[in-house]
C-alpha positions as CSV (number, residue, x, y, z in Angstrom):
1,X,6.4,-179.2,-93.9
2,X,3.1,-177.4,-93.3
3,X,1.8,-176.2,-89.8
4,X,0.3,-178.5,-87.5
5,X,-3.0,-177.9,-86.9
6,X,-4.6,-176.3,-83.7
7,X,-6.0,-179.8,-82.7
8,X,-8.4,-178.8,-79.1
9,X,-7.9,-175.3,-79.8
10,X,-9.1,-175.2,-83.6
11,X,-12.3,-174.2,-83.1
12,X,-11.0,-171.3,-80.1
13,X,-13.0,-167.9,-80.2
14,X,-9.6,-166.6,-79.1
15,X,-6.8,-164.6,-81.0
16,X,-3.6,-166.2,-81.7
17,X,-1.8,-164.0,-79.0
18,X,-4.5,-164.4,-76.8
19,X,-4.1,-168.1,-77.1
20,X,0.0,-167.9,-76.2
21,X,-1.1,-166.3,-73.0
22,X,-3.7,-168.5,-72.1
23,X,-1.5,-171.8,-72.4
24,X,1.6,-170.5,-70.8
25,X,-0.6,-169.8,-67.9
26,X,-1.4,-173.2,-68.0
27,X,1.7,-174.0,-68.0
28,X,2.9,-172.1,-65.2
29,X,-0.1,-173.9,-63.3
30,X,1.4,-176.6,-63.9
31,X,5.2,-175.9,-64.0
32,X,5.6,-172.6,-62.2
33,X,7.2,-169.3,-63.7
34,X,10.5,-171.2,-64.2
35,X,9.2,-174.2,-66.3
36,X,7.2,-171.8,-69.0
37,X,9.2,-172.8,-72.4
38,X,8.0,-171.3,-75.4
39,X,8.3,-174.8,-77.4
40,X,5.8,-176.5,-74.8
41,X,3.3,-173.3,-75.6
42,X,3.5,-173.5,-79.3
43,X,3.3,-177.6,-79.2
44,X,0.2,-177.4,-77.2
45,X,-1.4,-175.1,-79.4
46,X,-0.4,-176.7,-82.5
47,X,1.3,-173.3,-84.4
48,X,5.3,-173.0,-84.6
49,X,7.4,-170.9,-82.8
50,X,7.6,-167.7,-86.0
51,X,4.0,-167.9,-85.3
52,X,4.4,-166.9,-81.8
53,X,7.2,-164.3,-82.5
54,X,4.5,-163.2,-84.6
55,X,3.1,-161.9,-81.5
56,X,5.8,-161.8,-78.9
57,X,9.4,-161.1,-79.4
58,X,10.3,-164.0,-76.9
59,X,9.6,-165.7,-73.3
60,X,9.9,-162.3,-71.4
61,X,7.4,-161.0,-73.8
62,X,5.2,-163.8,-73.1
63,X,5.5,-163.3,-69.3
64,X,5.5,-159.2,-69.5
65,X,2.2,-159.5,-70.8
66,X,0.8,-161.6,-68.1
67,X,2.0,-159.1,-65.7
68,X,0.1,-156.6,-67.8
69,X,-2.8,-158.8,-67.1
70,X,-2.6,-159.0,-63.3
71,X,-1.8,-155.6,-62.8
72,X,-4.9,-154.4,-65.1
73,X,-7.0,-157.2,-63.1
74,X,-6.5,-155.2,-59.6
75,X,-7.1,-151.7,-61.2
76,X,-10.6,-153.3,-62.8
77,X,-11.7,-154.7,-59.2
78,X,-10.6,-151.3,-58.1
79,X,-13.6,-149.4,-60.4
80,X,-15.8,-151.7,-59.2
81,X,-15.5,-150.8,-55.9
82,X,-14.0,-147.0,-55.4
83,X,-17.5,-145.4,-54.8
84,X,-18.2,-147.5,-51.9
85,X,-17.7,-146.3,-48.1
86,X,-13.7,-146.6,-47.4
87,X,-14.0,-149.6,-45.4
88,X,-16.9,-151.4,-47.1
89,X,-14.7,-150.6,-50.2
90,X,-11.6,-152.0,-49.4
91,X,-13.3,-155.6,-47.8
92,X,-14.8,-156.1,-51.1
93,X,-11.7,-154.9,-53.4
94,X,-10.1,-158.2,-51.2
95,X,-12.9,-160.5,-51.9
96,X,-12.6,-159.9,-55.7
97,X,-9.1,-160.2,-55.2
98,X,-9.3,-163.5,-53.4
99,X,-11.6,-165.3,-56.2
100,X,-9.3,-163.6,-58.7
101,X,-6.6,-165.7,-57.3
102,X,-8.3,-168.7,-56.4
103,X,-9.5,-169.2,-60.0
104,X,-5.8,-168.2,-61.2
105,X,-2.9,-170.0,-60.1
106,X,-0.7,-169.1,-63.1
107,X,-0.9,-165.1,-61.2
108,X,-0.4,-166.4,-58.0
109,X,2.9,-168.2,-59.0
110,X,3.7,-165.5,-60.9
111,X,3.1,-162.6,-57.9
112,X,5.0,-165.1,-55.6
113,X,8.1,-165.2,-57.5
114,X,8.0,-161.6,-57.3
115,X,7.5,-161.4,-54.1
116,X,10.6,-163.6,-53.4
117,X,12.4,-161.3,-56.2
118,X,14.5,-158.5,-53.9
119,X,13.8,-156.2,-57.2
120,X,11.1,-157.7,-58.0
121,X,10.6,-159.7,-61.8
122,X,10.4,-157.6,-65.3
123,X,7.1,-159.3,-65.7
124,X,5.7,-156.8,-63.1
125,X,8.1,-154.2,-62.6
126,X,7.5,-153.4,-66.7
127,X,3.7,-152.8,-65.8
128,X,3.7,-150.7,-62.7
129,X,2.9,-147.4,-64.5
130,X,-1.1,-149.7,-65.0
131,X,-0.9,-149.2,-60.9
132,X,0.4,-145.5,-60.7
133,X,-3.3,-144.4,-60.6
134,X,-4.7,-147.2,-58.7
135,X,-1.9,-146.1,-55.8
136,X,-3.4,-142.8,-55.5
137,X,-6.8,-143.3,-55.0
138,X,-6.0,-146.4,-52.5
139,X,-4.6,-143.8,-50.9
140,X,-7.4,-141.2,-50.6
141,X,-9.6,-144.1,-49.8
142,X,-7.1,-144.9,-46.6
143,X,-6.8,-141.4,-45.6
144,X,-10.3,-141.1,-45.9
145,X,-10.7,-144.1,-43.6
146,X,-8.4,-142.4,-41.4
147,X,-10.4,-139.3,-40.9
148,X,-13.9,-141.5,-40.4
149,X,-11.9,-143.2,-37.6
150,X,-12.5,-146.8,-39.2
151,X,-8.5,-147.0,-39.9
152,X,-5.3,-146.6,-38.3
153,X,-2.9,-144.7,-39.9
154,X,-0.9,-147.3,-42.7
155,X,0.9,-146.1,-45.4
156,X,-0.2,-147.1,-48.7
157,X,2.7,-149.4,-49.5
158,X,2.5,-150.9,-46.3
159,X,-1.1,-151.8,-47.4
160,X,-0.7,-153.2,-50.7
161,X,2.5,-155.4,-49.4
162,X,0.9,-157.1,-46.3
163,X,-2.6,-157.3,-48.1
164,X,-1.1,-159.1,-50.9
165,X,0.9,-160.9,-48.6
166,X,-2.1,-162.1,-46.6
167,X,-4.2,-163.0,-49.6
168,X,-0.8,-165.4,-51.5
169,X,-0.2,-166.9,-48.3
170,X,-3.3,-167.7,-47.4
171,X,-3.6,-169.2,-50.9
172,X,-0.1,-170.7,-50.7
173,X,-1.2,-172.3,-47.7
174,X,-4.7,-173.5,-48.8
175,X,-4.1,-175.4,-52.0
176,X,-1.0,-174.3,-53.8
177,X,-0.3,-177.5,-54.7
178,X,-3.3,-178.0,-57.0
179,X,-4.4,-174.8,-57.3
180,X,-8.3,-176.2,-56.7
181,X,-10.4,-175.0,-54.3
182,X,-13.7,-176.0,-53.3
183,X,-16.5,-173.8,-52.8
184,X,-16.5,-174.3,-49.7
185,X,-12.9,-173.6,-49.4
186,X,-13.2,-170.7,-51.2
187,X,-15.1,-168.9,-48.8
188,X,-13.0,-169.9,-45.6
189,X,-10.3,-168.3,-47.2
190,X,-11.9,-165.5,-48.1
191,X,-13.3,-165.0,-44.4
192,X,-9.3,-165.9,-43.2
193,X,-8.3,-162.9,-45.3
194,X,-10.8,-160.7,-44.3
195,X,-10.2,-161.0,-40.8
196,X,-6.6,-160.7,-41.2
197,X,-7.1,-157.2,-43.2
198,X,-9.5,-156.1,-40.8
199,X,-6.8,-156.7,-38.3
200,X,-3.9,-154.9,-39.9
201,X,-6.3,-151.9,-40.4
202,X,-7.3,-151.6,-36.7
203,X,-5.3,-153.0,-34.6
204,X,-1.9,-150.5,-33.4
């Protein structure tokens, strides 16, 4: 029996495995991390499953390499931000994280269940060497903070747990349910976060 076709994908600028990814983010959207099954992703693409072992060696593949993804999203907001003043810096690095999020329910989900994971999911915990780098200069850019007086003393974990936190909450809270948000929703959650960070980084 030959292949089905790609039916609304056929004409897709995208790679085969770049495809895989993109639908089982859909999916999750829609599902959450526990409802990803490889048949729906290869069904809604139109290719058979050998096609997507092709690419990945199975669902954990699948979901390792959107953890790759989220973890190289936060180090590229990062660049984009490390030569600013610590506390300018930081606000910003939130904001993109915030409309990173907003516009990308699958990673919310996915962060969430790791979160509620006390070891965290392999999906993340297979890419934490993207962060190792990423976790040092966060922390010269607290300690530098610090010394300028603009920060309270916080240890770099502390930061990246309550900020995430903050931000998925806030989210959770917002419009998990759909994962829509209006424009003007948008930037009242983005203000809510902000505040709250400002907060944790001033207040004893």
């Amino acid at each position: 029996m030959p292949p089905p076709k790609r039916n609304k994908y056929l004409s897709s600028s995208l790679s085969t495995r770049d495809l895989i990814v993109k639908v089982a983010e859909q999916l999750i959207s829609t599902h959450g991390v526990e409802g990803l099954k490889l048949k729906d992703v290869t069904k809604e693409i139109g290719i058979q499953l050998p096609s997507l072992y092709a690419h990945f060696a199975g669902r954990s593949a699948v979901l390792i390499e959107i953890g790759k993804r989220i973890c190289e999203g936060i180090v590229a907001d990062f660049d984009k931000i490390e030569n600013l003043p610590p506390r300018e810096a930081l606000r910003e690095h939130t904001r993109l994280m915030v409309r990173r999020y907003t516009t990308n329910r699958a990673h919310v989900l996915v962060l969430l269940a790791d979160f509620a994971a006390p070891q965290g999911i392999d999906a993340l915990n297979a890419n934490e060497a993207i962060l190792y780098p990423y976790y040092e200069r966060l922390s010269v850019m607290l300690e530098r903070g610090r010394q300028d007086g603009l920060f309270k003393t916080i240890a770099r974990e502390e930061f990246i747990a309550n900020r995430l936190g903050i931000i998925l909450v806030n989210i959770a809270f917002a419009s998990l349910k759909t994962g829509v948000f209006t424009k003007k929703q948008a930037i009242r959650l983005e203000e809510n976060v902000l505040a709250q960070i400002d907060f944790m980084l001033t207040e004893s």
